[in-house]
C-alpha positions in Angstrom: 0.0 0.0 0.0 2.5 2.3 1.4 4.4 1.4 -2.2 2.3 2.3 -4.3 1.3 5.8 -2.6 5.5 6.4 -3.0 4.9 5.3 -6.7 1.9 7.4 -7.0 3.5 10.5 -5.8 7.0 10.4 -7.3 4.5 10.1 -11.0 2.9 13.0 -9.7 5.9 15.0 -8.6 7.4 14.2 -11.8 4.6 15.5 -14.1 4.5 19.0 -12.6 8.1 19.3 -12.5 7.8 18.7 -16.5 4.9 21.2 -16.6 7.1 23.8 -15.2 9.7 23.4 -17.3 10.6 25.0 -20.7 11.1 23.6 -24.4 13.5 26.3 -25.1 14.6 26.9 -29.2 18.2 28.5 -29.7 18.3 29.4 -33.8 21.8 30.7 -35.0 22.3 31.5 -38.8 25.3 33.2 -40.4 26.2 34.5 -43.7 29.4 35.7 -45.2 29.9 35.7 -48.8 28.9 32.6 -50.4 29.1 30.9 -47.3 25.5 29.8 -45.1 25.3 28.1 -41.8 22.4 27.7 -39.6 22.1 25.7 -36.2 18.4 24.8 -33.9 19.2 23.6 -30.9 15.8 22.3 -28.8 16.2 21.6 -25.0 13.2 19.9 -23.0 12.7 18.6 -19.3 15.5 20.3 -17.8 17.7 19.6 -21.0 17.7 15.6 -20.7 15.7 15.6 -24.1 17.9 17.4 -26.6 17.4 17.9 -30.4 19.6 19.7 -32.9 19.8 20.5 -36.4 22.4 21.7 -38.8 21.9 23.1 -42.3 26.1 23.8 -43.4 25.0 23.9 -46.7 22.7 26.0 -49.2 23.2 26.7 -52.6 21.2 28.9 -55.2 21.8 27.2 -58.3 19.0 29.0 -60.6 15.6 30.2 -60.9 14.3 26.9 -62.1 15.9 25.0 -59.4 16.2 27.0 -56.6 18.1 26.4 -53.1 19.9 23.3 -52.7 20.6 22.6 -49.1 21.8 20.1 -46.5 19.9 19.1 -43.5 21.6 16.9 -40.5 19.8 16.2 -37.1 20.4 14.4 -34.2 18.8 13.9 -30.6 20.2 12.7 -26.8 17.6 9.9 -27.5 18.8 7.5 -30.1 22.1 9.2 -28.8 23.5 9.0 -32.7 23.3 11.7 -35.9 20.2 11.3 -37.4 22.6 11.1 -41.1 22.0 13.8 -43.5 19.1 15.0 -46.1 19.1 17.0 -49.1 15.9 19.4 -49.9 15.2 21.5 -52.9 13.2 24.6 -52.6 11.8 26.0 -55.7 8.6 27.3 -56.9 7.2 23.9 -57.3 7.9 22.9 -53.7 6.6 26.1 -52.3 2.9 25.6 -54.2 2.9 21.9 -53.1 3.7 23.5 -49.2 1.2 26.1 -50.4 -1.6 23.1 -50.9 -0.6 20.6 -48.0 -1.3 24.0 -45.4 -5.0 24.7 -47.1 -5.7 20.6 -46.4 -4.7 21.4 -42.9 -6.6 24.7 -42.7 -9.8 22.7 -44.0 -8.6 19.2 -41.5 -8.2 21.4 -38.2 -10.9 24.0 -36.9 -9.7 27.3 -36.4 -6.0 26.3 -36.8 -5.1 29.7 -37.3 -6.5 31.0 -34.2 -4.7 27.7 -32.2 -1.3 29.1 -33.8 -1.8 32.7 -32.5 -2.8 31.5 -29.0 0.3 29.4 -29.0 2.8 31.7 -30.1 1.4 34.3 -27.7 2.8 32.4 -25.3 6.2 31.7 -26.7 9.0 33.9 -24.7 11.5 35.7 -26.9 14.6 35.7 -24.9 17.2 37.1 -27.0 17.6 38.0 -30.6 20.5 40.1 -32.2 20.7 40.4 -35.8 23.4 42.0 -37.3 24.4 42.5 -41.2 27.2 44.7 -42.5 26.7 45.5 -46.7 28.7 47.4 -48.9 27.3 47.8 -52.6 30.5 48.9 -53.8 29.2 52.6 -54.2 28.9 54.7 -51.6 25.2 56.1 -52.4 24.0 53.1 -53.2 25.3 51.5 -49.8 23.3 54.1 -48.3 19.9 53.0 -49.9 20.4 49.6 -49.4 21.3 50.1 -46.1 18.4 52.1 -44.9 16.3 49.2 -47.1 17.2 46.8 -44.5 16.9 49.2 -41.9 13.2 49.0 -42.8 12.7 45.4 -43.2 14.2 44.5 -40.0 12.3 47.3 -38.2 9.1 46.1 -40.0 9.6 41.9 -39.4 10.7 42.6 -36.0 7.9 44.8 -35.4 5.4 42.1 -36.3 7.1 39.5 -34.5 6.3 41.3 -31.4 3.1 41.4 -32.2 2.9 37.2 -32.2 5.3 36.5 -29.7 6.3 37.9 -26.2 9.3 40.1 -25.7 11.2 39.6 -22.7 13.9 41.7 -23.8 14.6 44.2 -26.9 15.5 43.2 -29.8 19.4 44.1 -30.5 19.4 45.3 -34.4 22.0 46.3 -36.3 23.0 47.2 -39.9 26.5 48.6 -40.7 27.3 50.1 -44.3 31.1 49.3 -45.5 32.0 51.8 -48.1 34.5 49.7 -50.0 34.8 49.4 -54.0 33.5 45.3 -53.7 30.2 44.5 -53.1 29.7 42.3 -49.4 26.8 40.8 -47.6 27.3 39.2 -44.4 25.0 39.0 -41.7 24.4 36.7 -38.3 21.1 35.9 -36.5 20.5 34.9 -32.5 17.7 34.1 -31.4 16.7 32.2 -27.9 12.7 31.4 -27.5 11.0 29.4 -25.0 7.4 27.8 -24.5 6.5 26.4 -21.4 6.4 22.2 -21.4 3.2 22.5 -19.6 1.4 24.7 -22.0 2.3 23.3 -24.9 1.3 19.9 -23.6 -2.3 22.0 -23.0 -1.6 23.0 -26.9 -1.7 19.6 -27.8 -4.5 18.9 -26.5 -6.8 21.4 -27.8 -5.1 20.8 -31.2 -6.1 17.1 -31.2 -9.6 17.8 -30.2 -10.1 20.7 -33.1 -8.6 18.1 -35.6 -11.1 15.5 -34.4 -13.9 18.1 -34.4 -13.8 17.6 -38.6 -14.3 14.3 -40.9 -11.2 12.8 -41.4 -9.0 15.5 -40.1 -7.1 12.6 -38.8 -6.4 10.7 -41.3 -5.8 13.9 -43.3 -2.8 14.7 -40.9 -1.3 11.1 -40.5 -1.6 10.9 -44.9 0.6 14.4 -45.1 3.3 13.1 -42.3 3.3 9.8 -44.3 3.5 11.6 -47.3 6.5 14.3 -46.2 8.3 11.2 -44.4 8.4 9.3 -47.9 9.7 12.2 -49.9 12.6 13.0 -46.8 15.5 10.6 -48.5 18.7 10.3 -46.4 22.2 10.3 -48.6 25.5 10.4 -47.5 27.4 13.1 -46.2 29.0 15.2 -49.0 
């Protein structure tokens, strides 16, 4: 008896000590030159669950074909590197991601109003972003850089809007006036969602997908469907 009351309450104890932790997201991405490297690292329950994601390659190789880029992933579970997959994004993929988010729309009710509840509680942490450009005249660094001047001010400014900001953003854009034309810039960004709410998130998305006709098998056909298409190669 006594047993299974010590059982009982070390489950318990347990559970809320996951509810009031956090999934927290680290995203870095830098840029210099021809050069692209992006990082997710996703810590759960007090970090013992671990997740991270490398893209060290992306390529524009033209209009028709779009971005070429590398994808590895690995997790403290399986405690080995999830190999690495190649993905294309072009026109043709984006209308395809175009149609598989208006099944979900139609599979899911009011899935847009379950991401904006969700997001409003995601915590932004930390973000820098910082880009130095020269366009290799002086007046014309000057445009572009007040151009991104405004589309960080604007992006940022709707972020805010979704998402909660513990702390102000840290912007920057610096102009070189050099004869070469440069782009480099590098994003930080730390977010994090509480484990217990997002449990709650799950929840409420399951029952909105089950409120509709075959919203389920709808979702299980598109994760069957992007699983197929995900092909692991070799490292290159």
């Amino acid at each position: 008896m006594w047993i299974a009351l010590v059982v009982i309450a070390v489950i318990v104890i347990m559970i809320i000590a996951a509810a009031m932790s956090n999934i927290t997201c680290t995203v870095r991405y830098k840029k210099e030159g021809s050069d692209d490297r992006a990082e997710v690292d996703i810590r759960m329950l007090f970090g013992f669950v671990r997740f991270h994601y490398e893209m060290p390659k992306l390529k524009f190789e033209n209009m028709k074909k779009g971005f070429l880029l590398k994808l590895e992933k690995q997790n403290s579970i399986s405690r080995k590197s999830g190999g690495a997959m190649h993905a294309r994004i072009n026109k043709r993929k984006i209308e395809l991601w175009s149609q598989d988010v208006r099944i979900l729309l139609k599979s899911t009710v009011s899935l847009k109003k379950w991401l904006q509840h969700t997001f409003a509680h995601v915590r932004v942490h930390d973000l820098n972003w910082s880009t130095r450009i020269s366009a290799g005249e002086a007046e014309w660094t000057a445009v572009a850089t007040g151009v991104l001047w405004s589309i960080k001010t604007t992006l940022v400014g709707w972020l805010s809007y979704q998402v909660r900001m513990k702390k102000n953003p840290h912007l920057n854009v610096i102009p070189e006036f050099t004869d070469e034309m440069s782009f480099s810039t590098e994003f930080f960004c730390v977010s994090r969602l509480s484990f217990g709410y997002a449990m709650y998130a799950s929840f409420v998305l399951m029952s909105r997908i089950l409120q509709v006709e075959g919203g389920v098998k709808k979702w299980f056909r598109l994760y069957r469907q992007m699983k197929a298409k995900s092909q692991k190669v070799p490292s290159v």
